[in-house]
C-alpha positions as CSV (number, residue, x, y, z in Angstrom):
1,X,0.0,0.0,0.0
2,X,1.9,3.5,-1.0
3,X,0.7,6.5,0.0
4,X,1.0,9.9,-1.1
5,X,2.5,12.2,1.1
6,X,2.4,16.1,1.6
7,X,4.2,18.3,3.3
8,X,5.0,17.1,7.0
9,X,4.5,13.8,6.4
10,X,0.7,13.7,6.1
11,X,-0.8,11.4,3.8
12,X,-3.0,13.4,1.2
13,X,-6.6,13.1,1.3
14,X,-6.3,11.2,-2.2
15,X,-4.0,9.0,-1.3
16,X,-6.4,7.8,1.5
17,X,-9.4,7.8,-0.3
18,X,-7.8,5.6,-2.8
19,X,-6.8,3.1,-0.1
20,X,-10.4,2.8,1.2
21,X,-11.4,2.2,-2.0
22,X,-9.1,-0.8,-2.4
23,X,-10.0,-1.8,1.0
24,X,-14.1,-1.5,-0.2
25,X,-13.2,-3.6,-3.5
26,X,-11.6,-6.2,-1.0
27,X,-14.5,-6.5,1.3
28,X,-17.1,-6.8,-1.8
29,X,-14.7,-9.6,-3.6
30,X,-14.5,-11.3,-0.2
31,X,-18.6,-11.1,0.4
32,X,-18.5,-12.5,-3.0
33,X,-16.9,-15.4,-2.5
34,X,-18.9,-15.6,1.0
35,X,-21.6,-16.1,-1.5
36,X,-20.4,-18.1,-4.2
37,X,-19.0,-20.5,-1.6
38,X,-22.6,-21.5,-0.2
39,X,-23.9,-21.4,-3.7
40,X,-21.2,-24.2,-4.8
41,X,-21.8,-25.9,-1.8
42,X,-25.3,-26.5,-2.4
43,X,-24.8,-26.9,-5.9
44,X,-22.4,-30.1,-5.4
45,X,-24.8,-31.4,-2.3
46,X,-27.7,-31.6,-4.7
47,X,-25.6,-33.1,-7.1
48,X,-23.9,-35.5,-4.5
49,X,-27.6,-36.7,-2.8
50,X,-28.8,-37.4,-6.4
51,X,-25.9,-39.8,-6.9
52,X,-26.9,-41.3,-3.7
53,X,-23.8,-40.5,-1.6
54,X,-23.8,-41.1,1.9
55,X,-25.5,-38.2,3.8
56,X,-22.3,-37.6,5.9
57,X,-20.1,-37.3,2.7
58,X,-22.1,-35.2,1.3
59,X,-22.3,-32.9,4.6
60,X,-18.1,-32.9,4.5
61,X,-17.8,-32.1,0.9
62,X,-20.1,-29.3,2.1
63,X,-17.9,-27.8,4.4
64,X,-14.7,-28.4,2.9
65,X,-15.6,-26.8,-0.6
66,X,-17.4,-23.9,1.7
67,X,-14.0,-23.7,3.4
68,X,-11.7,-23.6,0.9
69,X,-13.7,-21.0,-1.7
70,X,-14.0,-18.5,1.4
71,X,-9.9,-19.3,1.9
72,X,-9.7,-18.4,-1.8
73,X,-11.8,-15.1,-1.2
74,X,-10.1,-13.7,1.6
75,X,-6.2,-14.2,-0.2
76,X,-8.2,-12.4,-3.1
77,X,-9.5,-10.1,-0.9
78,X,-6.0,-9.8,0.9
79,X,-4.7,-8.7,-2.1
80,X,-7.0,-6.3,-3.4
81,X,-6.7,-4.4,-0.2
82,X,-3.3,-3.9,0.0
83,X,-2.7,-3.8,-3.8
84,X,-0.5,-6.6,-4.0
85,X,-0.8,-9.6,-6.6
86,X,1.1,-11.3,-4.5
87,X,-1.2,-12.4,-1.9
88,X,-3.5,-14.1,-4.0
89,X,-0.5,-16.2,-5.7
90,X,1.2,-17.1,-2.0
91,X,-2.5,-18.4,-1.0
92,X,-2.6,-20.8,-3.9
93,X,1.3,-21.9,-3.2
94,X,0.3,-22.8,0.1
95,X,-3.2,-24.7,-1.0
96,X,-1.0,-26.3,-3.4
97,X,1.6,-27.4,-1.0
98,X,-1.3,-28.3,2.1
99,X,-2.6,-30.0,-0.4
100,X,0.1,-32.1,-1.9
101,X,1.1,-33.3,2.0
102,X,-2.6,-34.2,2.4
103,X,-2.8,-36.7,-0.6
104,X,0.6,-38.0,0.2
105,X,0.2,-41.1,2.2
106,X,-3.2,-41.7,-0.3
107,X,-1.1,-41.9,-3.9
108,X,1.5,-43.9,-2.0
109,X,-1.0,-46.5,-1.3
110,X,-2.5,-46.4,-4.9
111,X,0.6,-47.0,-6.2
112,X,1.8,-49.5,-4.0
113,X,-1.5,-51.3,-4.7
114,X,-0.8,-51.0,-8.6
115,X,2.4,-52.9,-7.7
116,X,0.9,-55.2,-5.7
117,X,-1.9,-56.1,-8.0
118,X,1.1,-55.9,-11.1
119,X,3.7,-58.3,-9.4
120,X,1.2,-60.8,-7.5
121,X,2.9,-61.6,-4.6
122,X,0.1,-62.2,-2.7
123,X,-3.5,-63.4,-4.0
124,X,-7.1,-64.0,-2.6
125,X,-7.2,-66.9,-0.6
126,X,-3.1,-66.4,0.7
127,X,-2.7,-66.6,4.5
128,X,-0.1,-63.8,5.5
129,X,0.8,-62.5,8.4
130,X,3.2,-59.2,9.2
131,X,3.4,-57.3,11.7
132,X,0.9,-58.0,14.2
133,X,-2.0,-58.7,11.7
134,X,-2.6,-62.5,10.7
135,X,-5.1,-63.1,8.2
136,X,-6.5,-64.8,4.6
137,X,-6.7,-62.6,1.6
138,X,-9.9,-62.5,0.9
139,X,-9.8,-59.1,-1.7
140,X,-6.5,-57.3,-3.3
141,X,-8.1,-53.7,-4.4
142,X,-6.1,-50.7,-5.7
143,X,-5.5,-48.8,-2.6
144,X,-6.2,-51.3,0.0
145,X,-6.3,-55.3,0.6
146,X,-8.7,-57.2,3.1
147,X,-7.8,-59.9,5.7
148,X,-10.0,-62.0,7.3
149,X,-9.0,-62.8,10.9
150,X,-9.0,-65.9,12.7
151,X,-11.3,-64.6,14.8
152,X,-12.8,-63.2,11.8
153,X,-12.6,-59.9,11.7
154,X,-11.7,-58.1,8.6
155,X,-8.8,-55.9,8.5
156,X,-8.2,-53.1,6.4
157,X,-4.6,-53.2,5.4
158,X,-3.0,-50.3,3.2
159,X,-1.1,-51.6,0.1
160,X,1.7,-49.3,1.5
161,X,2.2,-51.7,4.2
162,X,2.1,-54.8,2.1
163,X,4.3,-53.0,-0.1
164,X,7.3,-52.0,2.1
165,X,6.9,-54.4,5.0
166,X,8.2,-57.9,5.3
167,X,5.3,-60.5,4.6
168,X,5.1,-63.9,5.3
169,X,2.7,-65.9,3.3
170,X,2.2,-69.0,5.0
171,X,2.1,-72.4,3.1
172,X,-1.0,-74.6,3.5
173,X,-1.3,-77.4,6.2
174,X,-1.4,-80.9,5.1
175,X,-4.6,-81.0,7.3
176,X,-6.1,-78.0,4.8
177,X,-4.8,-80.0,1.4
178,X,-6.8,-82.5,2.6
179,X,-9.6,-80.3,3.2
180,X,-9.8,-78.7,-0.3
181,X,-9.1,-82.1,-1.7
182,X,-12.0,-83.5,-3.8
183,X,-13.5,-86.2,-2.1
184,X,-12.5,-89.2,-4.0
């Protein structure tokens, strides 16, 4: 923000009318966006409720889209008032890089699973154990694979895990040959 100055080090009536202005044009953009945020968001819950989506994901998508427009409005607001293009541009570098550390640990179990799923170590019907978890295989999916328990419960096992932890996949039992044996 520059300001005109007189004589004494007064800033000129101009000078601060022009500001306020600024400021005004920052206060409608970020009212705006107030606006347009709870449009969207009602917008994309119709659309999700249509497409039967869970109530509760639908109430989250809500809120975060609501969240992030109003972010997006008050950097663009930010800059308008100060007269800086700047702001805007250091609020969508650090959406970008929020953003990149939030889907981190989700692409590194897609792609773990495409490896899995690619190399077939492991198959429906396996028995593994690694870590603490024992279980059968009983679904290989991109991002995650399913164990049934012993005691059976399922477990919900990242591909990460499988991917960069030791596994053990245990051989079958004479005792279980025999039990998948045809009868003769």
């Amino acid at each position: 923000m520059t300001l005109a100055v007189q004589r004494g080090g007064v800033p000129s009536v101009d000078a601060i009318t022009t500001d306020a202005i600024y400021v005004a044009v920052g206060l409608v953009f970020l009212v705006a966006f107030v606006l347009a945020a709870r449009l969207i968001a009602r917008f994309v819950g119709e659309h999700l409720r249509r497409r039967n989506v869970r109530s509760d994901v639908v109430v989250l998508s809500r809120r975060v889209l609501t969240f992030v427009v109003i972010i997006l409005g008050v950097f663009a607001a930010l800059g308008f008032a100060v007269q800086n293009a700047n702001i805007p541009l250091l609020g969508l570098l650090l959406a970008t890089v929020v953003a990149a550390f939030g889907v981190q640990d989700l692409l590194r179990d897609y792609v773990s699973g495409y490896y899995v799923l690619l190399e077939r170590h492991v198959r429906v019907g396996d028995r593994i154990s690694f870590d603490t978890h024992i279980g059968t295989i009983t679904d290989v999916r991109l991002r995650v694979t399913l164990l049934r328990s012993d005691e059976g419960d399922v477990i919900v096992v990242p591909n990460s895990e499988l991917f960069t932890k030791p596994i053990r996949i245990h051989g079958t039992t004479p005792e279980e040959e025999a039990k998948k044996a045809p009868p003769a």
